[in-house]
C-alpha positions in Angstrom: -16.8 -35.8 -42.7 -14.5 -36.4 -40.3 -13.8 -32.7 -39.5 -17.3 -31.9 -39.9 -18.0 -34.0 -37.0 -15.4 -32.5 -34.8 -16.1 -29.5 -34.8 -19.9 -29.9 -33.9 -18.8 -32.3 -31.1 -16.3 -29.6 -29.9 -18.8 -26.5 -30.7 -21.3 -28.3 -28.9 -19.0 -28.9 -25.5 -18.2 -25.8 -25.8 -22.0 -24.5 -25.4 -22.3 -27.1 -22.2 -19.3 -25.5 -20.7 -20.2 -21.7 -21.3 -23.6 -22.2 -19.9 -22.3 -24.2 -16.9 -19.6 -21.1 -16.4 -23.0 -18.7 -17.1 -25.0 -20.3 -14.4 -22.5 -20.1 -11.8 -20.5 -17.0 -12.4 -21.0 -14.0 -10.9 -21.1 -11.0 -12.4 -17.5 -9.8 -13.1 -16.6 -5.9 -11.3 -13.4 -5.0 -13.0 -11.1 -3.2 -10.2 -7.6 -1.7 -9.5 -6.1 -3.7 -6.5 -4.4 -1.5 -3.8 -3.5 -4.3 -2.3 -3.8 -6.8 1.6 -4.3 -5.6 5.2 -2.6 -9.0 6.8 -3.1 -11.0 4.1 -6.9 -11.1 5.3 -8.2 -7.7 3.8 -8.6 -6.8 0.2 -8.5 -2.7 -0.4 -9.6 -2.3 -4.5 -11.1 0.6 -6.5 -13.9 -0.4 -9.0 -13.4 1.0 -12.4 -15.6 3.2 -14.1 -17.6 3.7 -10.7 -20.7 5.9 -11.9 -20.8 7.2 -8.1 -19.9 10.8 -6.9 -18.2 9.6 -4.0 -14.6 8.9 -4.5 -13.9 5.4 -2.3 -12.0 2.1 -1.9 -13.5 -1.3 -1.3 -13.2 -3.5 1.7 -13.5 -6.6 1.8 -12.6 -10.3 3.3 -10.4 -12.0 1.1 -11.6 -15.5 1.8 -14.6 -15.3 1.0 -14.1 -12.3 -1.6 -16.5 -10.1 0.0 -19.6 -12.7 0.8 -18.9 -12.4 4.0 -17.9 -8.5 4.5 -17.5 -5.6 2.4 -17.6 -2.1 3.0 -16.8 1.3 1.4 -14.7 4.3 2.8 -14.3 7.5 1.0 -11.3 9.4 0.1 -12.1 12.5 1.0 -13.1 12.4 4.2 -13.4 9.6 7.1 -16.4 8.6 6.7 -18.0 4.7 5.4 -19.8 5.0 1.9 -22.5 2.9 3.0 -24.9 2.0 -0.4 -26.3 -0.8 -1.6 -25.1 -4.4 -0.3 -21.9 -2.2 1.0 -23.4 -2.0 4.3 -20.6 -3.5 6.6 -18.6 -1.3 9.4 -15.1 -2.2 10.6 -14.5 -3.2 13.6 -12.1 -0.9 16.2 -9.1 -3.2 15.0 -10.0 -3.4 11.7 -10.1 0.3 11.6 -6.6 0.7 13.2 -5.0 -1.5 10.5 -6.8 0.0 7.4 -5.5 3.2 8.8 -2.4 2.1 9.1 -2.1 0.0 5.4 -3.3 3.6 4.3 -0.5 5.3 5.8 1.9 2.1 4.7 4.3 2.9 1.4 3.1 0.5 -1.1 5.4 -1.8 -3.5 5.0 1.1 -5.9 7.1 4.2 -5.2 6.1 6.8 -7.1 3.2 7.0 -3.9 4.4 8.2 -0.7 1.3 5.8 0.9 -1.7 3.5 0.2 -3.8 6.5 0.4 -1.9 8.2 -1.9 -2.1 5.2 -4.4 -5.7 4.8 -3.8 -6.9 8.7 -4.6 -4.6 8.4 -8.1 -6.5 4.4 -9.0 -9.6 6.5 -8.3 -8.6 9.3 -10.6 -7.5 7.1 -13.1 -10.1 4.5 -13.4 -13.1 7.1 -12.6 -14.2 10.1 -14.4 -17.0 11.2 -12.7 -15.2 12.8 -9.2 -11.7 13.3 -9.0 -10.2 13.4 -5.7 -7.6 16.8 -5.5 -4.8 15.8 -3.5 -3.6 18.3 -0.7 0.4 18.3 0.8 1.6 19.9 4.0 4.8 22.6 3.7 6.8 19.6 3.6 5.4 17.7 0.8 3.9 15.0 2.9 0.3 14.1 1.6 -3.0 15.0 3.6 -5.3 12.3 4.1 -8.1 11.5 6.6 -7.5 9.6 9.9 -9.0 7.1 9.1 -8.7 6.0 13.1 -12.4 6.5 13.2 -14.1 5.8 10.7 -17.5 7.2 11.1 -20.7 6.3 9.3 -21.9 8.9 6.2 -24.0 10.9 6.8 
């Protein structure tokens, strides 16, 4: 009897919590971190991103995007602008998501952030896979993403 009765009590907190979490979750995007611009900025590739155009996230860290997000591709310089992604970077925002792309990253097997953001992409999306182009000297390609401009 004794058992009996814990176990209801504890099934039946457990309901109250999971639809309290329900109510007030929001839905969960899973993503590969790139990683911070100042601690301020969060670059992240979703996974399994139905899309053709390869791109990272951009968003506030504070406020984890309620406040700004945005999209730029990987292909080109250009802002993926869809759906509630409908924020532009300001001229010194740009500059330092330029230069975290052109930053080494704590990993290094990548030569850059942009480097490590074109293979997430490729790894965690199988629709369009970003081909990765080197100079003579082995150095990756990537846009300059010093102007960003808005897709056309």
């Amino acid at each position: 009897m004794k058992k009996n009765l814990k176990r209801i009590i504890q099934e039946e907190v457990y309901k109250v919590f999971e639809e309290e979490l329900t109510s007030q979750r929001e839905p969960l995007n899973e993503m590969a971190r790139v990683g911070f611009i100042s601690g301020q900025l969060e670059v992240y590739v979703n996974t399994d991103d139905g899309g053709h155009v390869p791109h990272v996230h951009v968003r506030d860290k504070a406020t984890r995007g309620h406040e700004f997000e945005t999209c730029v591709e990987l292909k080109r310089n250009y802002y993926f602008l869809h759906g509630k992604y409908k924020d532009m970077m300001s001229g010194n925002m740009e500059k330092a998501f330029a230069e975290f792309m052109e930053s080494k990253p704590r990993n290094p097997k990548y030569q850059n952030n942009y480097e490590l953001s074109v293979d997430m992409w490729n790894l965690n999306n199988s629709v369009e896979e970003v081909i990765s182009q080197y100079d003579d000297d082995g150095k990756i390609i990537m846009p300059n993403y010093r102007t960003i401009l808005p897709n056309k």
